[in-house]
C-alpha positions, 0 to 999 in steps of 0.5 A: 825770134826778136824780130820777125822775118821779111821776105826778101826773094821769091826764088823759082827753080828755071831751066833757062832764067833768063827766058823766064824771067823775061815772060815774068817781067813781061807779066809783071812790068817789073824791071831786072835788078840783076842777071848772069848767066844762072841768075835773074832778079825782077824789082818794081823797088818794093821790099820783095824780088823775083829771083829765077835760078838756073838748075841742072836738068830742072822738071817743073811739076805737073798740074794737077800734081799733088806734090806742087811745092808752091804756087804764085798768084797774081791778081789782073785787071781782066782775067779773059785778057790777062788770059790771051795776053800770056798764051801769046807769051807762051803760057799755057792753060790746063784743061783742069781749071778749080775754083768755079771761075774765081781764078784760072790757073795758067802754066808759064813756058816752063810748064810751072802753074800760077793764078791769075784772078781779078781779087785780091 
């Protein structure tokens, strides 16, 4: 390549995007740049977007699944906090927890798994 590639949009696969992007809007104070009824896009004027999709009979992955495809991490200034914050939104929190304490995995309402942790 001449030049190398940006991202641009991260694009999550979503049963209801508009919902979901509501509680990731929520946990990130980004602002909606576009919506319809099949898209939603999240910007804080950065260079990279949240974009949530709707897709037809969408099943997120399970956790722990071997065959998760990505996940996203996000790092907070209180883990225990962040952690009560997004259960009130409607997060859940696995029992199966890697990492010794260096993150918490939690599920969006979607199911789909994300970190949060306190480093970068």
């Amino acid at each position: 390549m001449s030049a190398p590639a940006r991202i641009g949009t991260v694009i999550v696969d979503s049963a209801n995007p508009s919902s979901l992007a509501e509680f990731y809007r929520q946990l990130t104070g980004w602002k909606t740049t576009y919506e319809d009824d099949d898209f939603v896009y999240l910007g804080n004027g950065g260079p990279v977007q949240l974009g949530f999709q709707r897709i037809a009979d969408y099943e997120p992955p399970g956790w722990p699944d071997a065959r998760k495809h990505f996940h996203l991490d996000f790092v907070v200034d209180d883990v225990e906090t962040a952690t009560k914050e997004l259960l009130a939104l409607g997060a859940t929190k696995p029992d199966f927890q890697p990492g010794e304490g260096a993150y918490v995995v939690i599920a969006d309402p979607e199911g789909r798994p994300f970190c949060i942790t306190t480093a970068d």
